[in-house]
N, C-alpha and C positions, 0 to 999 in steps of 0.2 A: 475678370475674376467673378466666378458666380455668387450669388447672395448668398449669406448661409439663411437656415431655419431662421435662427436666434432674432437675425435682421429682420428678417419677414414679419415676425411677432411682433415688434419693436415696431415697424412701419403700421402693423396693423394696429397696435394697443394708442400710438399717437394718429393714429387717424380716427378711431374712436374716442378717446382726449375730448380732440377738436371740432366732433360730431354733439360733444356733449357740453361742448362750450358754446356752440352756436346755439342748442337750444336755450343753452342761459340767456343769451344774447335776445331772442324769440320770448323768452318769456319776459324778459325785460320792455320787450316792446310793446307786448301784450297791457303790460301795467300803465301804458302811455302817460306817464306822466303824474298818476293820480293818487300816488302817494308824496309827499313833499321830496327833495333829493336825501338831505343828511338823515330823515327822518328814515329813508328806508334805509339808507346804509346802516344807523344805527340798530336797527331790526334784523337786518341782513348779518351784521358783523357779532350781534347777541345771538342772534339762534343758530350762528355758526358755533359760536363758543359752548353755549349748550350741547350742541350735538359732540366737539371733541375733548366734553368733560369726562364723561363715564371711560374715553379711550387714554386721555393723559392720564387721571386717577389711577390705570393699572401700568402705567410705569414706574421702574424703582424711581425713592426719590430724587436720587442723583439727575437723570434725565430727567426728571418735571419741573425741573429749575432752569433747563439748557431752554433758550430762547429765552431767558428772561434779562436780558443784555440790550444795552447801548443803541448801536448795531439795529439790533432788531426794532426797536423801538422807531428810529427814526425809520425804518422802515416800512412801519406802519402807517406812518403819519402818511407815506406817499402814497400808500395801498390808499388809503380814506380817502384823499382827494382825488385821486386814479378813479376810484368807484364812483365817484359823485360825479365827476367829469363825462366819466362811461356813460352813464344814467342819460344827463344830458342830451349827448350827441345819440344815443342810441332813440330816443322820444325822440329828435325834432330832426334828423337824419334818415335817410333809408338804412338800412342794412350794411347793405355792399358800401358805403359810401362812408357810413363809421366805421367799420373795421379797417377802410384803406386806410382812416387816419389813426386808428393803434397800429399796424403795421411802421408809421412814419418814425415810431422806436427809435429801432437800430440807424435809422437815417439822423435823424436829432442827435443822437450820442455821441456821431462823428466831429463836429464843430466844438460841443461842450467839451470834447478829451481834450481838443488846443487851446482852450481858453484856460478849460480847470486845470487841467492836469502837464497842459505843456507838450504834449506829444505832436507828433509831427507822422501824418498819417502818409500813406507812399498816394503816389498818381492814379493808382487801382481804388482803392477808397474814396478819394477825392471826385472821381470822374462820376462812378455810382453813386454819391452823394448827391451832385450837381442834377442826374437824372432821375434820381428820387426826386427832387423839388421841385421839377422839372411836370413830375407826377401828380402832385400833389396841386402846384396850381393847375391843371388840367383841370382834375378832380372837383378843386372850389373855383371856379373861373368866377368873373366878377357874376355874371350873372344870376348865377346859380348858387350865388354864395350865401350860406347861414350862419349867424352867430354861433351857432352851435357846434361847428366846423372846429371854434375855436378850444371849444372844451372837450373834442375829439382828440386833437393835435399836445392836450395840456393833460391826458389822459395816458396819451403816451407814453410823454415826457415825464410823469410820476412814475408810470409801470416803468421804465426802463432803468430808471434810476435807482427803482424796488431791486432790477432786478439786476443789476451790478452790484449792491450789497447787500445779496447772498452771496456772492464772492468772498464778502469778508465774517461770512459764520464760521463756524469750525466742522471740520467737515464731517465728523461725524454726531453731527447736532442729530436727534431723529425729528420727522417729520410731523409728528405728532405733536410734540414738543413748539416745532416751529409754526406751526398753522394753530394752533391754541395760543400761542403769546402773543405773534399778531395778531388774532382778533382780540385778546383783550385789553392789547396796549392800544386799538382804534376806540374804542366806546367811550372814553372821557370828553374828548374833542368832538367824535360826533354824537354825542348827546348835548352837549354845549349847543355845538352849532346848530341840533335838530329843532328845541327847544324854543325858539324863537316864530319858528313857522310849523308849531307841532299840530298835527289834523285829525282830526278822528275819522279810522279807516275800516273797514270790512275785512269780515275775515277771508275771504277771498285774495285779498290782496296777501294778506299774511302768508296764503299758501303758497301763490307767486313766487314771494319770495322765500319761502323754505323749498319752492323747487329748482330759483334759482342757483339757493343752497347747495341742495344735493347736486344738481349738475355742475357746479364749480369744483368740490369738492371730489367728483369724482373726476375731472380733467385731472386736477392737482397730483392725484394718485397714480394715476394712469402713466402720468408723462412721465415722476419718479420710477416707476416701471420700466417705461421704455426707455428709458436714459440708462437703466441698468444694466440692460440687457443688450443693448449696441453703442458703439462708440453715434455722440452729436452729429458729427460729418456725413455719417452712414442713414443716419433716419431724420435728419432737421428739415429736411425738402417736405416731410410730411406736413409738419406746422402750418404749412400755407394752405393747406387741405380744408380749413377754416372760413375762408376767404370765399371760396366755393360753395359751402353748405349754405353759408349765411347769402350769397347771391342768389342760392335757389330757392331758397327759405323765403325769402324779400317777395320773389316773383310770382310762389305760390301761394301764399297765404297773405299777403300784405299790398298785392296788383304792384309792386316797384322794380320797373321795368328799368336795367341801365343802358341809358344809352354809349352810341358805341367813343363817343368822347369819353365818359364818366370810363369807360373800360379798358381805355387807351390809359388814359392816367392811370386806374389802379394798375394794370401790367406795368408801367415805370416805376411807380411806387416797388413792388413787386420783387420780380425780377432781378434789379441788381443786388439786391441782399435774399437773395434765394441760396445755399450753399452748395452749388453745381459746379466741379470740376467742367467749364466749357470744354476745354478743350478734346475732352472725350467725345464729341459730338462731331470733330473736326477730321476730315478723311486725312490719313497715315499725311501725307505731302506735307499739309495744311500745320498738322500738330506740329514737323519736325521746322517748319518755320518759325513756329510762335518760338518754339524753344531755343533757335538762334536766336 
């Protein structure tokens, strides 16, 4: 069945997404460090909220109240620790090597659903689970291992959690509404927490991070785009599109060469939660076995 347009755009609008999430990622690295963690989130998560004031403000009131729920709230608190985790792993990491560990997501999810939630995943999830970890220590082998690995991994495990409750918004929350209430249900907590180690910084750095801004901000927009316009199944393989920029990104501006261990493990990592019909790939014989 040939691609329509529709898809193509969809494939295109999340590969540029994730083109512009990596530079977030880049200018994150750029910063190495030299703004405190909480202290730039709390910068980061204020001048987000500045910029989607003038655009929540021209919603009727009804809608500039949606996001302001529950729900969202604790949602936020994951986004804050998600970002500062990011931060992190992104300064004392290569590139390639922090994002294998936000990828490790969808692989964490799978244990925490039979613990919280009691579900009982089939042998297909269970196997890809095993070989995601399987990934992942590759990735951090003892040798090569950095604390920071950890707050890669815990970066995840925030985002992922963010991002199974949006599941529980209503669906037709607008998005304006949702990205203005999370950011300003973060700024109590991390000003609390910035407060402690707060530094006085350049404005240089400010602009970092208002470009971080924009480039997150436009990922955000982008993927609700392309989510619109293709069913997930049909464009999510794009996603990983991500994983690639920031590996070449690393290599050319940053000298961080992976090697072919560190690339063995992200492909594990990878791979088993890539959203690929295999058996398409499988000659006519081949298909009509799996399906006995």
């Amino acid at each position: 069945m040939p691609i329509s347009n529709t898809t193509n755009q969809a494939l295109f609008l999340l590969i540029i997404a994730n083109l512009l999430a990596s530079f977030s990622d880049v200018s994150l690295k750029v910063l190495n460090g030299e703004v405190p963690t909480f202290q730039y989130v709390f910068i980061r998560q204020l001048l987000s909220v500045l910029l989607l004031l003038p655009f929540w403000l021209k919603l009727p009131t009804a809608r500039r109240m949606q996001g302001g729920c529950r729900i969202n709230f604790l949602r936020a608190q994951f986004i804050l620790m998600g970002s500062g985790c990011a931060m992190i792993a992104i300064t004392h990491l290569t590139l390639a090597t922090a994002n294998a560990m936000f990828y490790v997501g969808p692989i964490l999810m799978l244990p925490l659903s039979v613990v919280l939630l009691k579900e009982k995943p089939n042998s297909t999830k269970i196997i890809a689970t095993l070989i995601g970890f399987i990934g992942v220590l590759i990735v951090l082998r003892p040798e090569q291992f950095h604390w920071a690995a950890i707050a890669g991994l815990g970066s995840a495990l925030a985002m992922g959690v963010g991002n199974i409750l949006i599941k529980r918004l209503p669906d037709d929350q607008h998005i304006i509404a949702t990205l203005f209430w999370t950011g300003l249900m973060t700024l109590p907590l991390a000003l609390a927490l910035a407060l402690p180690q707060w530094a006085d910084i350049e404005w240089r750095h400010v602009g970092w991070i208002m470009a971080i801004n924009l480039f997150v901000l436009g990922y955000h927009a982008l993927v609700v785009m392309a989510y619109k316009k293709a069913p997930a199944n049909q464009i999510a393989l794009a996603e990983y599109s991500g994983l690639v920029f920031v590996t070449l990104f690393g290599v050319m501006w940053f000298d961080e060469i992976p090697d072919l261990l560190t690339l063995l493990g992200i492909g594990l990592i990878v791979i088993p939660i890539m959203p690929i019909q295999w058996r398409k790939w499988l000659p006519a014989k081949q298909r009509q076995t799996v399906k006995e």
